[in-house]
N, C-alpha and C positions, 0 to 999 in steps of 0.2 A: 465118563461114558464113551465107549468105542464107538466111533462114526465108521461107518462102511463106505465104501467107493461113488456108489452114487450120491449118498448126502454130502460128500466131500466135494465133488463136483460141483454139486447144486448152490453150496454156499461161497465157492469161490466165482460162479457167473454171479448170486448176487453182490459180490464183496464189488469184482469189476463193474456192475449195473450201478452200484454209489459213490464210485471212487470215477466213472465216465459221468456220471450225472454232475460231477463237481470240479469238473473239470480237471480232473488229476490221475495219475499214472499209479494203478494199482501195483505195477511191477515196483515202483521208487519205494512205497509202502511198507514190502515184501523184507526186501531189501532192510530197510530200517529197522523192522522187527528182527533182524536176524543180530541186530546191532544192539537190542536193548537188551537192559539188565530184567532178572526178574522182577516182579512187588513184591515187595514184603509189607506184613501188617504195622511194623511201626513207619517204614515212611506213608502208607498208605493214609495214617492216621495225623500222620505227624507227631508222634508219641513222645517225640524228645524235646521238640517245641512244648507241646503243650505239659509238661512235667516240669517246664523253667517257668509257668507262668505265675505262682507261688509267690511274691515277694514283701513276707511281713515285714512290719513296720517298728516291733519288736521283737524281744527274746522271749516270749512267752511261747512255749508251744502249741496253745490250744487256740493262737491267732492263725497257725497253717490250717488249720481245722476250718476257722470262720470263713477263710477265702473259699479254700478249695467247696466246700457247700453251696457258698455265691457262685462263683464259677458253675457247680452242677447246675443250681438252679436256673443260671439266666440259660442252657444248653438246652435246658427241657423248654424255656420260654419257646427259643430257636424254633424246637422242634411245632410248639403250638401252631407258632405263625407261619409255618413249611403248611399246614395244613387250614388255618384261614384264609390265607393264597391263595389257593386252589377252588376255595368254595364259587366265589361268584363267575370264576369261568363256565360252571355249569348249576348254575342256577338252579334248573329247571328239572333236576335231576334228583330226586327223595333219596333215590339210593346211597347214591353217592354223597350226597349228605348225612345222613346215617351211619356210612362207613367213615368221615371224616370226623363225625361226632364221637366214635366211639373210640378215635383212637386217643381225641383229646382228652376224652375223661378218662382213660387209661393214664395218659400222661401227668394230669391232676392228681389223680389216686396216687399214683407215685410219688408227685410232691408233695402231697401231702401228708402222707404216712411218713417218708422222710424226714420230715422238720423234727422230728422224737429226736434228733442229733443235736439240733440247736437247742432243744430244750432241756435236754439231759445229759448231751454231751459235751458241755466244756464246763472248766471249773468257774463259778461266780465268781470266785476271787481272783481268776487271770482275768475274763472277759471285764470286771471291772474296771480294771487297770491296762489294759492294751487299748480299750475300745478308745481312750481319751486321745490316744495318737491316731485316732481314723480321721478327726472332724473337720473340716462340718460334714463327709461323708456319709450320705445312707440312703439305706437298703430302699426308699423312698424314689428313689432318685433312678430304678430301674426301668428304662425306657422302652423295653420290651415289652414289661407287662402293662404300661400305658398302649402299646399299640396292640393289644390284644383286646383290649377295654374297646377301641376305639374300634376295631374289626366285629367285633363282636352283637353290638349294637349303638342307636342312635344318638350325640351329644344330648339330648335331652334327659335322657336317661340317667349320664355321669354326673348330672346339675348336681349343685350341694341342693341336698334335700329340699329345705323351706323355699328354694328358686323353681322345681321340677313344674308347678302350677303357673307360676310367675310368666310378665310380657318376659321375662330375658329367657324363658324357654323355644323364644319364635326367634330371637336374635341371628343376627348375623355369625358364620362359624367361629369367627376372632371372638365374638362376642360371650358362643358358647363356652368357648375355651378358657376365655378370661374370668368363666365361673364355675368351671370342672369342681368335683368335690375337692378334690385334692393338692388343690389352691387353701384349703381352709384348712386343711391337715398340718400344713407347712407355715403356715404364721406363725410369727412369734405369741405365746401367750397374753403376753403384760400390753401388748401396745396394737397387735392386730397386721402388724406390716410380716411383708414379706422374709422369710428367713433369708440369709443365705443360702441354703441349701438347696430354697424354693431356686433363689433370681439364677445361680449355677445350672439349674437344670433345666430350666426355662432358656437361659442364652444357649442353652449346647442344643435343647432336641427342639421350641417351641417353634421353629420355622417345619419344621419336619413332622409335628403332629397339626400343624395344620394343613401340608398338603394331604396328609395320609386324609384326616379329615374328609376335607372338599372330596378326594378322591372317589372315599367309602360312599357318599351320600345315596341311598339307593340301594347300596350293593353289602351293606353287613351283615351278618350270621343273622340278625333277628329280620331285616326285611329279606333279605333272600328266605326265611320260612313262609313269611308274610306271601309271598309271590307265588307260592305254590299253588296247584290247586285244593279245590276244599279236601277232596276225599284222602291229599295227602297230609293235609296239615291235623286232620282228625285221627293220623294212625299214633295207635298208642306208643308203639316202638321209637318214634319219631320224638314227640311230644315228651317222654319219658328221659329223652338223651338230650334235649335241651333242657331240660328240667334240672340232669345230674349234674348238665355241665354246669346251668347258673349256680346251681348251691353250690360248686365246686371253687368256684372263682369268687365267690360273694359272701360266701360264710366258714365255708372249713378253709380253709387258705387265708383270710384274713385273722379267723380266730386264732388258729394254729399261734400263726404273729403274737397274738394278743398273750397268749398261754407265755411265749417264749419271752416276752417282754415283763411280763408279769414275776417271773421266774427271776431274772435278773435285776428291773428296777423299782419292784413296787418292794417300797423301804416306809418303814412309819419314823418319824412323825409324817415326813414328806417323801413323795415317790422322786427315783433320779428320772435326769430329764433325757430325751435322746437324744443321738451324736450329733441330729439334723435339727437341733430346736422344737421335732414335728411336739405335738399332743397326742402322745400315743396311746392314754386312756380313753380319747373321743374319738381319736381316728381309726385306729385298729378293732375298732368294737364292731361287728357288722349292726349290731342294732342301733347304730349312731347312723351309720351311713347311709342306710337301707337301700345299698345298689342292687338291683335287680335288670338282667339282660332283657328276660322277656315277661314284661309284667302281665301277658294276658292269659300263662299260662300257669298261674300261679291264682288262688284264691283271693279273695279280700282278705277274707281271716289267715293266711297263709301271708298276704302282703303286711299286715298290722303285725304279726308273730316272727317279722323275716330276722333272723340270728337272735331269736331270744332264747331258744331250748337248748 
């Protein structure tokens, strides 16, 4: 766009008006630019870094395939929580709620529709054989989509199911914590203790999901709707986008999993196990879990049927 003499003016008093607010010499500035190289898109991106970030574990081809997937998917996580962030600064705000809800469920739809890769795109017979060099690694173990759970709404919520009623739903936040669902996902089968993959993921993020925790208390997606006023919390448009996003993250996104695991380990006589010890026929199943973000805007009959259709 051609700027003409006075707009050119007008933006070099305000360039001088922030470069004197900070104490610094707009002319040094000037100067400097005269001295820089263009942008280009791949350093802007870092395009060459991130294309070295690749490095299987074997010679199967279709393990560059599993990463680079993982890698897309924890970016889209990124992008969620770029937009959970943001929520409790303004509160009080429908709109902008609305607008930050539609873009995660845009972001979901994406993930989800995408997983067709995992489920159809590698050969059974590489991923069987590569996967044994990942362990005890997995996809369990991504600390993103736990601070998305935990932004999203209340530890109460995340309880393993038969707890959500229970005294350990008033507990202290450690307390919640140390009964998240997904604490029972990760046990070993035969004896009830912790996997490896659980106590790994617990020593690397479990000080770190509980400040986010303590932090949220008050301020996550479900009570910031909570806090609106009435006539905002009854707009359909509103109600509708938390709606998508809960089935988004609680049943099509977990099923998805369940599809793609089913695809690879359900073997007769006996199903393979996963790379993480998890139980992936009770954990991956939404209707095992029945996590729900916002249970009041959901039916009774709608809560009893949650991931069964």
């Amino acid at each position: 766009m051609k700027m003409n003499e006075n707009e050119l003016q007008a933006n070099l008093r305000l360039l001088q008006e922030k470069f004197r607010a900070s104490g610094q010499d707009m002319n040094s500035y000037l100067q400097g630019l005269m001295h820089s190289n263009y942008l280009t898109y791949w350093d802007y991106i870092h395009l060459d870094t991130l294309l070295t970030l690749q490095q299987p574990k074997t010679s199967f081809p279709d393990e560059k395939i599993f990463i680079l997937y993982h890698q897309i998917t924890e970016l889209y996580f990124k992008l969620c929580l770029n937009e959970l962030e943001q929520i409790p600064e303004r509160s009080s705000d429908a709109d902008f709620l609305l607008s930050r809800l539609k873009r995660l469920t845009a972001y979901f739809s994406a993930l989800t529709h995408s997983f067709q890769i995992m489920i159809e795109g590698m050969e059974p017979e590489q991923f069987l054989q590569f996967r044994m060099a990942l362990l005890p690694a997995s996809g369990f173990q991504s600390a993103q989509y736990r601070m998305i759970e935990i932004r999203a709404t209340p530890l109460q919520n995340l309880l393993q199911f038969e707890l959500r009623e229970s005294t350990e739903a008033a507990g202290s936040t450690t307390q919640l914590l140390e009964n998240i669902y997904w604490g029972r996902g990760a046990a070993e089968l035969l004896t009830g203790n912790k996997t490896l993959t659980l106590r790994q993921f617990e020593g690397k993020y479990g000080a770190e999901f509980l400040r986010l925790a303590e932090e949220m208390k008050g301020k996550t997606l479900y009570e910031v709707f909570q806090g609106l006023p009435e006539s905002d919390r009854q707009r359909t448009d509103l109600r509708e986008a938390l709606r998508t996003f809960d089935r988004q993250v609680n049943i099509d996104w977990p099923l998805m999993h369940y599809k793609s695991a089913v695809r690879y380990l359900k073997r007769e006589p006996e199903d393979i196990a996963a790379t993480g010890g998890t139980n992936w026929q009770k954990y991956l199943a939404p209707k095992n879990q029945m996590r729900i973000f916002f249970p009041e805007l959901w039916t009774e009959q709608e809560r009893k049927e949650w991931g069964r259709h």
